[in-house]
N, C-alpha and C positions, 0 to 999 in steps of 0.2 A: 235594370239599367237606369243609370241616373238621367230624367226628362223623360222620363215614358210611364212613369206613374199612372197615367191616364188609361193605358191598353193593358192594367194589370191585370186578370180575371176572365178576360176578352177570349176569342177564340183567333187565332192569328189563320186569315186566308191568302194564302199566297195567289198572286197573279202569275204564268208562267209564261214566258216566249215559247217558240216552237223547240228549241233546244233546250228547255227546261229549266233557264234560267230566271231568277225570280223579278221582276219587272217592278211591283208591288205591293205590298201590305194591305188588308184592312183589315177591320177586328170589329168583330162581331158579342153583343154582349150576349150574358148566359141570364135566362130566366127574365123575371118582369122588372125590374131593378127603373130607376126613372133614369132619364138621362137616356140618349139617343141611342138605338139600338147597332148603328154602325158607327168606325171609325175610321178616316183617313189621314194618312199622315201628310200635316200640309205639307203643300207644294207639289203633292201628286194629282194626276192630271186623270177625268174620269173616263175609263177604258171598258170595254166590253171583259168580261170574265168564260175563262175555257176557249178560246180563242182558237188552239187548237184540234178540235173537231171541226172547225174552216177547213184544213187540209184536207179532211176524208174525201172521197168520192160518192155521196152523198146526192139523193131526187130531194131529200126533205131533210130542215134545220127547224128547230125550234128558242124560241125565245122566251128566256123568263124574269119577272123580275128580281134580281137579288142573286148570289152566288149559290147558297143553299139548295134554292132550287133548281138552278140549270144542274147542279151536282147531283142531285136527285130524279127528276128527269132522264139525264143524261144514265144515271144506274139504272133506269126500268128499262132501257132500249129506246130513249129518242132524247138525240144528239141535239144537246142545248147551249147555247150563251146564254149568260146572265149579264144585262142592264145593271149597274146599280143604284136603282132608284131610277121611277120615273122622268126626275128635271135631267139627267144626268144623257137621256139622249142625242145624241149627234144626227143630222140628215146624213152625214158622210158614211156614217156606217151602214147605212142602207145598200150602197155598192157591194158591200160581202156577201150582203143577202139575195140581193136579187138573181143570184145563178142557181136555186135553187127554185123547183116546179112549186114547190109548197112549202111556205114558211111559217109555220105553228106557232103564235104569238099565246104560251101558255098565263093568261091573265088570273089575277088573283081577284078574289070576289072577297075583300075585307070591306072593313067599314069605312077606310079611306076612301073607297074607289078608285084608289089610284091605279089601280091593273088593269082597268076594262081604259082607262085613259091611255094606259101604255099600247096597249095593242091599238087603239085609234090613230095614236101618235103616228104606230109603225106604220099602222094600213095606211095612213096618207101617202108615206112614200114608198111603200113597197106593195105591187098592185099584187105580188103572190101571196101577199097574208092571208092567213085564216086564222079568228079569234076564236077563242077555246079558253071559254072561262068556268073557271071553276066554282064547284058549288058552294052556295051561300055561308060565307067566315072562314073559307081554306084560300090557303096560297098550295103551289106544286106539295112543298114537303108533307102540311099537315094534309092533303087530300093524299097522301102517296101514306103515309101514315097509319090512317085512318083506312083507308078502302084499297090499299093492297098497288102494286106496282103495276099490275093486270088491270087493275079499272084505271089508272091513269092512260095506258093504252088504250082501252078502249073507249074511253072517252076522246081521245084523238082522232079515234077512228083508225091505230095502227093495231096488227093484231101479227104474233110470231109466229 
């Protein structure tokens, strides 16, 4: 499509309402390529990701950063949004979270540091957080990856 050049190659992640309709784009690149590994289409506005696992009836929600992982997360059995990107936090969305006992802030332990920053962010306003960082150079997916969907559990401390 002509003007979208940009998101050619990309992985297209749909944002979805509760009725399935798609809200938003972004695009994700494939491999180490330079150039920023996300993309949004301006004038979209930055939203929580899986939004619907809010609905469940749900004691525990967990938090990750980026789509990938709450998607991943969310497939080993513990029901995640994804952040996109650290800056990209709202205090307002701490109101969704707080009706849950325990809110699993699944931090990445890259070399940014920006994961153990996100779950700080969160704990400030949500007193149910618990940080859950991941071992040294994983985010959720590469630790899910690597050491199975069972040790992300039980690194949570949730067990089936």
């Amino acid at each position: 499509m002509p003007g979208h050049e940009k998101y050619a190659g990309r992985i297209a992640i749909p944002y979805l309402s509760p009725d399935l309709k798609t809200l938003q784009l972004r695009f994700r690149r494939l491999g180490d390529e330079d150039g920023p590994k996300y993309l949004t289409v301006p004038g979209d506005i930055p939203r929580p990701f899986n939004t619907r696992v809010l609905d469940l009836p749900l004691d525990t929600m967990a938090v990750c950063e980026g789509e990938l992982d709450a998607i991943t997360a969310t497939q080993a059995g513990i029901p995640a949004i994804g952040i996109p990107g650290v800056s990209a936090w709202r205090d307002e969305w701490a109101l969704a979270l707080e009706q849950y006992d325990t809110l699993y802030v699944l931090a990445d332990n890259d070399d940014k540091g920006q994961g153990a920053k996100l779950g700080e962010t969160i704990a400030l306003r949500c007193p149910n957080a618990r940080i859950i960082l991941m071992d040294s150079g994983h985010d959720v997916n590469s630790y899910v990856n690597e050491f199975g969907p069972e040790a992300l559990r039980k690194k949570v401390g949730i067990s089936e």
